[in-house]
C-alpha positions as CSV (number, residue, x, y, z in Angstrom):
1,X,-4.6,6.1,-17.9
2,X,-8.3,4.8,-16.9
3,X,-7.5,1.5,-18.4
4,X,-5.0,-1.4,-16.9
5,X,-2.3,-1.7,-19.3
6,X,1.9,-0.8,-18.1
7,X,2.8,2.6,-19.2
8,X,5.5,1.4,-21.6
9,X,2.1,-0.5,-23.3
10,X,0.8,3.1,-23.1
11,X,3.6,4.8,-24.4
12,X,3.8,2.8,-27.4
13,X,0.4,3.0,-28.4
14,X,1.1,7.1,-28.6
15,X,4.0,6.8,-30.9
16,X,2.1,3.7,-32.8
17,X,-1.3,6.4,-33.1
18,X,0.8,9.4,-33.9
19,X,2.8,7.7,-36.1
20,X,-1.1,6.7,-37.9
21,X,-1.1,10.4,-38.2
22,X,-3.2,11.7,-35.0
23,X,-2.8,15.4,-33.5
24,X,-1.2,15.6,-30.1
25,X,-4.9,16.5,-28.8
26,X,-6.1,13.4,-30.0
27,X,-3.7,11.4,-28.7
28,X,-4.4,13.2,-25.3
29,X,-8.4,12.1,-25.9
30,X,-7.9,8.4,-27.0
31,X,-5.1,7.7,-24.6
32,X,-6.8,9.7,-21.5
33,X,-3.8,11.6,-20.5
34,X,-2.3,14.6,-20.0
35,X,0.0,16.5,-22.7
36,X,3.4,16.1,-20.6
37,X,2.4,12.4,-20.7
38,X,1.8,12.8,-24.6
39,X,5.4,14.6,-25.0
40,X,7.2,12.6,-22.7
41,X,6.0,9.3,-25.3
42,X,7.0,10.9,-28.1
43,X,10.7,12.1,-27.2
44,X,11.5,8.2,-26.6
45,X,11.6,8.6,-22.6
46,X,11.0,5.6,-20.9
47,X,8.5,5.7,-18.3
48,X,10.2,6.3,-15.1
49,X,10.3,2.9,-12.7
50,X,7.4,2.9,-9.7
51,X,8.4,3.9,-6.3
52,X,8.2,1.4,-3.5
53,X,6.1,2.7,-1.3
54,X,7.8,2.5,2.4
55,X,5.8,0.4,5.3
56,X,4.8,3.0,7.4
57,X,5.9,1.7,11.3
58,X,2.7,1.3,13.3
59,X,2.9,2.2,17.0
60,X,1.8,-1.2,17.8
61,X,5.1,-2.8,16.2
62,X,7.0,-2.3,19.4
63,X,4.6,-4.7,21.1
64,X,3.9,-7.1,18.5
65,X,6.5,-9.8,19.9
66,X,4.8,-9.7,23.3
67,X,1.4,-9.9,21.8
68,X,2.9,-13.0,19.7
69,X,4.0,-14.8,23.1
70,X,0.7,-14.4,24.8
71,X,-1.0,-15.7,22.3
72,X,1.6,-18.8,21.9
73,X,1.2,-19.2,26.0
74,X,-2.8,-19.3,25.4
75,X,-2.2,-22.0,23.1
76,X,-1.9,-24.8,26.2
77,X,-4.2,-22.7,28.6
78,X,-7.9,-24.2,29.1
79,X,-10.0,-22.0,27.0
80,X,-11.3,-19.8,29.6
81,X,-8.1,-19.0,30.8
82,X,-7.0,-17.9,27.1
83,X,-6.3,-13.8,27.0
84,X,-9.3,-11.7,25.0
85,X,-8.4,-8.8,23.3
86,X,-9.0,-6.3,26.2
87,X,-6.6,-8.6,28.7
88,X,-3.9,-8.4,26.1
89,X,-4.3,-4.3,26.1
90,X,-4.9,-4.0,29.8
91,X,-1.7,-5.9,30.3
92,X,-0.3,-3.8,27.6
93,X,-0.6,-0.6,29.0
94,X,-0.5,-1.6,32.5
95,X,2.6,-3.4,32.9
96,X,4.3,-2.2,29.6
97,X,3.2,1.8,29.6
98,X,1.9,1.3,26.4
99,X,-0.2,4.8,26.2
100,X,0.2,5.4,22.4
101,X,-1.9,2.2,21.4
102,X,-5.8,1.5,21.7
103,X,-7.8,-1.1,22.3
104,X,-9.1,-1.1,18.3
105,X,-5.7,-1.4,17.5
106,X,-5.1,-4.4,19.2
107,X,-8.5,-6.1,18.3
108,X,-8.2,-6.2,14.7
């Protein structure tokens, strides 16, 4: 399935081209799939719906609402007093314990 069309386009181009006549290894060729794929079309299966994929949690979630009002206090603060991305993770894991997180983590 090198190409960008839904799998219900691709499953009806299989029954469409075998219906034209062509051999189940054919329709593997043109359609650039597998066999199952091939037999799955041709019993009149629907393709099965995509899985969400589930947000991993990143260990810098917990801290993200104090990260958010540091940054909304340096919005009034002259700019040399504003926090840099090493203050925020030295405060982090200084007054917070936060020992799972790294200073790349909080810089992006």
């Amino acid at each position: 399935m090198g190409n960008s069309q839904s799998k219900v386009e691709l499953y009806a181009g299989i029954r469409r081209d075998h219906r034209m006549g062509l051999s189940l290894r054919a329709l593997q060729r043109t359609h650039n799939v597998t066999w199952r794929t091939v037999r799955r079309a041709l019993d009149g299966q629907w393709p099965e719906p995509r899985k969400r994929q589930r947000r991993k949690e990143s260990r810098l979630d917990p801290y993200k609402p104090l990260i958010d009002g540091m940054l909304l206090a340096d919005l009034d603060a002259p700019p040399k007093q504003r926090h840099t991305a090493q203050r925020i993770y030295d405060r982090l894991v200084e007054g917070h314990g936060a020992d799972a997180i790294s200073y790349s983590m909080i810089r992006v």
